[in-house]
GULUM-591838 format. One record per residue (C-alpha): residue number from 1; x, y, z. Coordinates in Angstrom, 2 decimals. Each point is the difference from the previous one (the first is absolute). Layout:
BEGIN
<site NUM,<X,Y,Z>>
...
END
This chain:
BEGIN
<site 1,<256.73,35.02,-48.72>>
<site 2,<-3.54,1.44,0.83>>
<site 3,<-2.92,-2.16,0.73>>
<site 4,<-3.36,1.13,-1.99>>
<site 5,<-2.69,0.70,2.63>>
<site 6,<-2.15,-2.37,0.06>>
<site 7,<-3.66,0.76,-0.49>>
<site 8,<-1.87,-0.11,2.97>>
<site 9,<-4.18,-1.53,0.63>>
<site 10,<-2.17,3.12,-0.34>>
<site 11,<-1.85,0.45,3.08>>
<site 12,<-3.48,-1.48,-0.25>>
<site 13,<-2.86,2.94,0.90>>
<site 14,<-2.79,-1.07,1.87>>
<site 15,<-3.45,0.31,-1.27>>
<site 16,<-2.70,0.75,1.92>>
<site 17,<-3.26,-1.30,-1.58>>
<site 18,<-3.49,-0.54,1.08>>
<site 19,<0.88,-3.47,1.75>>
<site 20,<2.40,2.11,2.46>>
<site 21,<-2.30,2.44,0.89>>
<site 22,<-2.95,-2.60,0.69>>
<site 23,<2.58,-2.23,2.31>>
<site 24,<1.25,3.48,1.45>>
<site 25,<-3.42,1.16,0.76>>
<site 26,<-1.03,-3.70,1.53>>
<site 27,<3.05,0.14,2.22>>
<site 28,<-1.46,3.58,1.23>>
<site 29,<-3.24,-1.40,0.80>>
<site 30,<1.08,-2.79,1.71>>
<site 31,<2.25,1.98,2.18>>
<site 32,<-2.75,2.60,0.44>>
<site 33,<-2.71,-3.07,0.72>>
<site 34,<2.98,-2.10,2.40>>
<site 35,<0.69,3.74,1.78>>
<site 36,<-3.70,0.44,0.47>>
<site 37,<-0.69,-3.39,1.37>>
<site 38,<3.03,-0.28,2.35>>
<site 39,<-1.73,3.36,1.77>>
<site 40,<-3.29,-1.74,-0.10>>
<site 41,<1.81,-2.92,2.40>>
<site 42,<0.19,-2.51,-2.66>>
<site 43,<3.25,-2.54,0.02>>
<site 44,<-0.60,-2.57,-2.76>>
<site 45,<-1.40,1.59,-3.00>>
<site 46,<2.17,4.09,1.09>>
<site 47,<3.21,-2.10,-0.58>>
<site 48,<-0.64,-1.85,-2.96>>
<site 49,<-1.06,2.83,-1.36>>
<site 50,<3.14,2.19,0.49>>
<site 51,<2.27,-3.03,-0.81>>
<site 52,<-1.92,-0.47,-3.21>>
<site 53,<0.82,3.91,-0.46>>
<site 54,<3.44,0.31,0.59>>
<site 55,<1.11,-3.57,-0.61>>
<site 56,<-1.47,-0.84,-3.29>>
<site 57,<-2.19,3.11,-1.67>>
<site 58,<2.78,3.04,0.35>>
<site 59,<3.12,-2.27,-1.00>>
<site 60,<-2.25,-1.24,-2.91>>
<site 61,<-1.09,3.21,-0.97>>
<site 62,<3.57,1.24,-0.37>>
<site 63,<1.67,-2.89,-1.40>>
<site 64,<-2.61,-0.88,-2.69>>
END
């Protein structure tokens, strides 16, 4: 006896919308800003910077 195939979850396209781009761009400038300090000799506000960038701006920019 054959089994029916089963119908499978569509896969869910992501949207890119204004919100992405503004959290995309942020995490740019903070990276470009962190960058930029950490040359200038700064080592409290370069890494908070570029951990705010790649930690919480990028990730947020793709996943929302």
């Amino acid at each position: 006896m054959a089994k029916k195939p089963t119908k499978s979850a569509a896969p869910v396209a992501l949207k890119f919308t204004k919100v992405n781009a503004m959290l995309g761009g942020g995490g740019i400038l903070a990276l470009t800003l962190g960058y930029w300090l950490l040359a200038q000799g700064s080592i409290t506000a370069a890494p908070l910077l570029l951990v705010l960038g790649y930690v919480v701006l990028l990730p947020m920019a793709i996943i929302r």
